[in-house]
ROTOR-254904 format. One line per 10 residues: number of its first residue (from 1); their letters; for each residue y, x, z of C-alpha. Coordinates in nm, 4 decimals. Example, Ala and Ser with C-alpha at 12.3 -4.5 7.8 and 13.67 -1.06 7.14 Angstrom:
2
1) as) -0.4500/1.2300/0.7800  -0.1060/1.3670/0.7140
This chain:
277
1) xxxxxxxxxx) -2.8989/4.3199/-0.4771  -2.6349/4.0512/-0.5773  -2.2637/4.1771/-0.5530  -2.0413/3.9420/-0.3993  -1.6314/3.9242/-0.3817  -1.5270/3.7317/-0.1354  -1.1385/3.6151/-0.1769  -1.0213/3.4660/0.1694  -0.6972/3.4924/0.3472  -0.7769/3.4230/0.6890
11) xxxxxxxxxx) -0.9332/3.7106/0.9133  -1.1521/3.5262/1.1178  -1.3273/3.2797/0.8451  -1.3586/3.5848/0.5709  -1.5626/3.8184/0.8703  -1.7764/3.5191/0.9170  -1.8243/3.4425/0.6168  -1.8916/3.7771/0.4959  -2.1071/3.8433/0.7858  -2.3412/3.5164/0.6469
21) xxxxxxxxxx) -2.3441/3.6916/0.3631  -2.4682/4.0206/0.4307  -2.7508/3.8723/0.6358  -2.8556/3.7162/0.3600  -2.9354/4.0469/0.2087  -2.6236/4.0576/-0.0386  -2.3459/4.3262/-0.1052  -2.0098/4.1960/-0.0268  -1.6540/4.2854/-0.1406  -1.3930/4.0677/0.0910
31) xxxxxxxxxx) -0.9909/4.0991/0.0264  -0.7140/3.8639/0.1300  -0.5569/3.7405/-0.2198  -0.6328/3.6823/-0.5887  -0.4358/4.0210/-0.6972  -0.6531/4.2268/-0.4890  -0.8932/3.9851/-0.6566  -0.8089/4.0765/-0.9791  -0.8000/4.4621/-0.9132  -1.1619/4.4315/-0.7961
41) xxxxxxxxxx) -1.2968/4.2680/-1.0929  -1.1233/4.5065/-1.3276  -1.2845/4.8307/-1.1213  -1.6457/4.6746/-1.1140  -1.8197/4.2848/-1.2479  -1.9946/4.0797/-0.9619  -2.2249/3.8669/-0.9859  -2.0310/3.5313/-0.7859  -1.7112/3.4648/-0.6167  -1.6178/3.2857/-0.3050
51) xxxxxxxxxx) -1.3110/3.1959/-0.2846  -1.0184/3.0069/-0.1057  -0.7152/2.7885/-0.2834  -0.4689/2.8814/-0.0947  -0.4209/3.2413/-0.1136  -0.0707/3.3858/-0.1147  0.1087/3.4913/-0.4685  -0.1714/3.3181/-0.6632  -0.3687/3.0416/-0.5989  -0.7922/3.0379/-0.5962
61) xxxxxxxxxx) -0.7611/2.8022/-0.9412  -0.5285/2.9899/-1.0688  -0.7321/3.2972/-1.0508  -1.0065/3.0973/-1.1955  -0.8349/3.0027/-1.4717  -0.7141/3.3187/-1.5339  -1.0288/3.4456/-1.5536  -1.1407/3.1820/-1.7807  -0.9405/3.2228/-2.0397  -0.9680/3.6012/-2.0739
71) xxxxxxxxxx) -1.3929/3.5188/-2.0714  -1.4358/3.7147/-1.7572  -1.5059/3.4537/-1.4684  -1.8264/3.4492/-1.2858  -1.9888/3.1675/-1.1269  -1.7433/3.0609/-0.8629  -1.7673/2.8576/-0.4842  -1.4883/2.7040/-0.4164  -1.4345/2.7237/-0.0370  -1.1559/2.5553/0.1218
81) xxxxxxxxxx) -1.0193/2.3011/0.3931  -0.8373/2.1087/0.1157  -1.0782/1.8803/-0.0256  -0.8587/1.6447/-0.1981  -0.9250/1.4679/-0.5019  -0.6383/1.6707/-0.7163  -0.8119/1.9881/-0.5513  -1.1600/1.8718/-0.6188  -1.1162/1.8103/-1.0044  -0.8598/2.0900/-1.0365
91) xxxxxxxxxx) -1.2304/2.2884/-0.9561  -1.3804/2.1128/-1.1624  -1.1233/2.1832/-1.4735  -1.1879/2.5433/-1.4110  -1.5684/2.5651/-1.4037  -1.5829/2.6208/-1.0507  -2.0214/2.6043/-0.9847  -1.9615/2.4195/-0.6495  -1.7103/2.2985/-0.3946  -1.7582/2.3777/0.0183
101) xxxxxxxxxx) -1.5391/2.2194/0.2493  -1.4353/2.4311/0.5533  -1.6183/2.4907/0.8282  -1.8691/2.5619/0.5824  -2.1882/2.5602/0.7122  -2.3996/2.9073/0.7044  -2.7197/2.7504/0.5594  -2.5711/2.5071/0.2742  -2.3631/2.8262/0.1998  -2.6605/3.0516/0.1630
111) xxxxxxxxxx) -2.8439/2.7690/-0.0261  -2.5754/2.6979/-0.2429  -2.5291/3.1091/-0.3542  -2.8702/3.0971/-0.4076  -2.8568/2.8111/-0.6147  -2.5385/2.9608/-0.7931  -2.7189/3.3045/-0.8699  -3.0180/3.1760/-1.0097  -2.8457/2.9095/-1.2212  -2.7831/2.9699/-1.5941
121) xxxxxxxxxx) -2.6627/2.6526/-1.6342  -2.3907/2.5665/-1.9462  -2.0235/2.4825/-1.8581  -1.9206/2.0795/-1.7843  -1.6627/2.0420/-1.9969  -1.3649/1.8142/-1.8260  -1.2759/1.5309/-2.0704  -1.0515/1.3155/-1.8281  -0.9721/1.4454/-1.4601  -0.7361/1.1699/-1.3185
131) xxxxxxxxxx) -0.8416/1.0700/-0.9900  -0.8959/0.6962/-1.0944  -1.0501/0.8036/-1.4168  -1.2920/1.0981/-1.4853  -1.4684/1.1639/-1.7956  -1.7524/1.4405/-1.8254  -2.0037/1.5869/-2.0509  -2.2877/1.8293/-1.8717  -2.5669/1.9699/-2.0463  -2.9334/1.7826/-1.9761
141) xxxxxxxxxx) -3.0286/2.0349/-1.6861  -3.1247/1.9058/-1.3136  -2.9229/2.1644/-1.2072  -2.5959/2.0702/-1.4131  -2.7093/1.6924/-1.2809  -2.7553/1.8486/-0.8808  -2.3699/2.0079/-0.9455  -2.2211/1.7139/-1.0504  -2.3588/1.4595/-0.8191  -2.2180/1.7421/-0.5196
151) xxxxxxxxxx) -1.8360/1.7123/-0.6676  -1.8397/1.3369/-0.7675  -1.9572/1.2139/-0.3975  -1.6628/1.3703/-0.2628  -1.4103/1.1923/-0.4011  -1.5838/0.8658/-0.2454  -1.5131/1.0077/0.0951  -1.2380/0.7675/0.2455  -1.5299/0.4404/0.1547  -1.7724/0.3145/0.4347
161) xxxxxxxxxx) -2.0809/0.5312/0.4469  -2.3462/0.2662/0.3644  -2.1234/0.1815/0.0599  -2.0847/0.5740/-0.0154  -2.4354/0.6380/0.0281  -2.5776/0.3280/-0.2345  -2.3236/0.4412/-0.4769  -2.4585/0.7851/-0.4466  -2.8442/0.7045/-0.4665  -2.7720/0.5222/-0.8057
171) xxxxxxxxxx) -2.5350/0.7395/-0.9387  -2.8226/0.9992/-0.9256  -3.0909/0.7859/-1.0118  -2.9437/0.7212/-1.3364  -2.8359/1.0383/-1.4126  -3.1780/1.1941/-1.3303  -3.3207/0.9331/-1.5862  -3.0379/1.0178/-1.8455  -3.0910/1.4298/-1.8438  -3.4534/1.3875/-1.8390
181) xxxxxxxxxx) -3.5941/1.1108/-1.9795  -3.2601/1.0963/-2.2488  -3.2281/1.4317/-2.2772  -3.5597/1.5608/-2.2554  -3.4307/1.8260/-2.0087  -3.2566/2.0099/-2.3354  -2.9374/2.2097/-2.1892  -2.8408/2.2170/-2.6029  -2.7942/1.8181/-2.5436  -2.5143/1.6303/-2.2886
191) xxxxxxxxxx) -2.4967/1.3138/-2.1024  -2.1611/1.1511/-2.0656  -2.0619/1.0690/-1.7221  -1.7107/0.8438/-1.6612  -1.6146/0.7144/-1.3411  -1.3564/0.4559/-1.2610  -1.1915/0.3997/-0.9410  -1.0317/0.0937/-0.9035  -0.8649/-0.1090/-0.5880  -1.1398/-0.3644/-0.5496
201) xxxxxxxxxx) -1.4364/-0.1440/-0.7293  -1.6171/0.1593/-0.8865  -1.7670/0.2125/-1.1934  -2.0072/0.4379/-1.3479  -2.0609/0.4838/-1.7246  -2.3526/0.7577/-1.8174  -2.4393/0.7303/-2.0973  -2.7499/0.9834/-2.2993  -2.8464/1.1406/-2.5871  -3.1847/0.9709/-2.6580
211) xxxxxxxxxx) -3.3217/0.6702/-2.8511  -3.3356/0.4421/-2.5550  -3.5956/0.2564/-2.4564  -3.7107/-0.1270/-2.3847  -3.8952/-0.2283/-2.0366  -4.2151/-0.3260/-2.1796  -4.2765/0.0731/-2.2636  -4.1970/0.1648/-1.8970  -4.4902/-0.0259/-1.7693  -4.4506/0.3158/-1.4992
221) xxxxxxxxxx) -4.1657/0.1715/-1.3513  -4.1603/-0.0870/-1.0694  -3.9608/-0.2956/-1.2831  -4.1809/-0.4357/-1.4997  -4.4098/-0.4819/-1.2539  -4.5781/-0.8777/-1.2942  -4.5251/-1.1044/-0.9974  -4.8648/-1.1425/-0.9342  -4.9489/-0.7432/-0.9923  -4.6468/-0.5723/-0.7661
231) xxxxxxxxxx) -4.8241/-0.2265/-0.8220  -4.9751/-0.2071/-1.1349  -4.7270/0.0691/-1.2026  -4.8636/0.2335/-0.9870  -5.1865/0.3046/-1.1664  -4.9863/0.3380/-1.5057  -4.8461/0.6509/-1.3530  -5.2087/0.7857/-1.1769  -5.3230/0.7229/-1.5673  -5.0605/0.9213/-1.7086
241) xxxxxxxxxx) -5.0228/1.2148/-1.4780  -4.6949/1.1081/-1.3003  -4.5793/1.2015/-0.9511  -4.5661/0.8711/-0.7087  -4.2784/0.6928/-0.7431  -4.1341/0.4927/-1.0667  -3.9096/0.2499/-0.8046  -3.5855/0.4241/-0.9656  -3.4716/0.1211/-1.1572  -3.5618/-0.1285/-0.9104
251) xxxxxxxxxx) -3.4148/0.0316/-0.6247  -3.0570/0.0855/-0.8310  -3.0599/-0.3337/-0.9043  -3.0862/-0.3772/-0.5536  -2.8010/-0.1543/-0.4562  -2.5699/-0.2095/-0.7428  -2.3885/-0.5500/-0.7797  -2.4164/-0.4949/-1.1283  -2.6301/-0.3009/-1.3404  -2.5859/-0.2833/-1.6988
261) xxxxxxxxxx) -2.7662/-0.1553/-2.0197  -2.6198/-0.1820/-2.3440  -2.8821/-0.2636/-2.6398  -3.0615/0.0506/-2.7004  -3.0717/0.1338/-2.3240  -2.9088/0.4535/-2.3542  -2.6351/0.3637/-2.2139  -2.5532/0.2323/-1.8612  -2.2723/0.0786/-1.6671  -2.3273/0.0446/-1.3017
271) xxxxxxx) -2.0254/-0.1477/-1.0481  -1.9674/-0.1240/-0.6520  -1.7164/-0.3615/-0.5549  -1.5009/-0.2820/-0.2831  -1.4653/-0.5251/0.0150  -1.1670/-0.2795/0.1621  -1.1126/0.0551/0.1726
């Protein structure tokens, strides 16, 4: 059974919370503030903490960064009803495995301690963390690539949904392709994510570890598909044992308005302009 220390100041949402919890079949500790906090985690380890930022005395990040500089943090959920972008990438600076907004909702919470128990996942080291301008290096694990996609859409929350959701399905498109085609799903290796923010636009930079590759080896991907032969990859996958699908690429040019490789292909730029916001 996992053991679970819950760090939440308000009465109501930590019994709730806890309360999800437990019926998912976990032992939970649940105090009120980061020194009862700390006076848990120096009488027995846990396995995860939930926790609040605003606690009295000492904020949830604090706590976490306590914790990470003496090498004694576990995996940590970030719960809170403060989901700006200073909050957001303050998590992220201190290795915080996911961020829930409040009212959390009792199945994505369950599904996300799951997720969070199982993972072994390497840190994502913070490069840049201004909110116009973040810089990141996670290891080439779906899981690091799932985390990261979670934290990154939230700071796009204030932009028209369609926009939010196309700059979403190519952010992960690309990234997917970087950490496992790149990568070659090797946690040792990182991609390099940087995102821009700015007034009229967005812009992603991911770039991989691997050789590249040019279009004419794809011949799996939509892409390269001939005019006069619109699913021929669709056989080149049946042929070598791929899942359906191979429309990654294509699908990203069409959402994009611009979508750029540099000459290796290991590298790509991708741009949303911004009509208003």
């Amino acid at each position: 059974m996992s053991r679970i220390l819950l760090v939440e100041d308000e009465r109501v949402t930590r019994h709730r919370i806890q309360k999800v919890m437990e019926d998912a079949g976990h032992q939970v500790t649940a105090v009120a503030s980061a020194v009862e906090a700390l006076r848990e985690l120096q009488r027995e380890p846990v396995n995860l903490m939930l926790l609040d930022v605003w606690l009295p005395e000492m904020n949830g990040l604090e706590l976490l960064s306590r914790m990470r500089q003496s090498g004694t943090q576990p995996p940590a959920i970030i719960i809170t009803a403060d989901d700006t972008p200073t909050t957001l990438l303050e998590a992220v600076r201190a290795q915080a495995y996911a961020f829930l907004t409040k009212p959390v909702d009792p199945d994505d919470l369950v599904a996300t301690i799951e997720r969070a128990l199982a993972g072994a996942s390497r840190p994502i080291r913070v490069i840049s963390a201004k909110p116009n301008w973040i810089e990141l290096a996670l290891p080439c694990d779906r899981e690091s690539a799932e985390r990261i996609q979670g934290f990154l859409a939230r700071l796009d929350a204030d932009l028209d949904p369609a926009v939010r959701d196309a700059i979403g399905r190519v952010f992960r498109e690309m990234l997917l392709n970087a950490v496992e085609w790149g990568g070659k799903l090797d946690p040792s290796r990182e991609v390099r994510v940087t995102y821009l923010r700015a007034r009229k636009m967005i812009l992603y930079r991911i770039a991989d570890p691997g050789e590249g590759f040019r279009l004419a080896e794809i011949d799996h991907a939509a892409v390269t598909n001939a005019e006069d032969t619109p699913m021929a990859h669709v056989f080149a996958r049946e042929k070598k044992g791929l899942r359906p699908g191979g429309f990654g690429i294509l699908m990203s040019q069409s959402l994009a308005d611009e979508l750029l490789y540099n000459e290796a292909q290991n590298e790509v730029v991708f741009v949303k302009y911004l009509d208003s916001v």
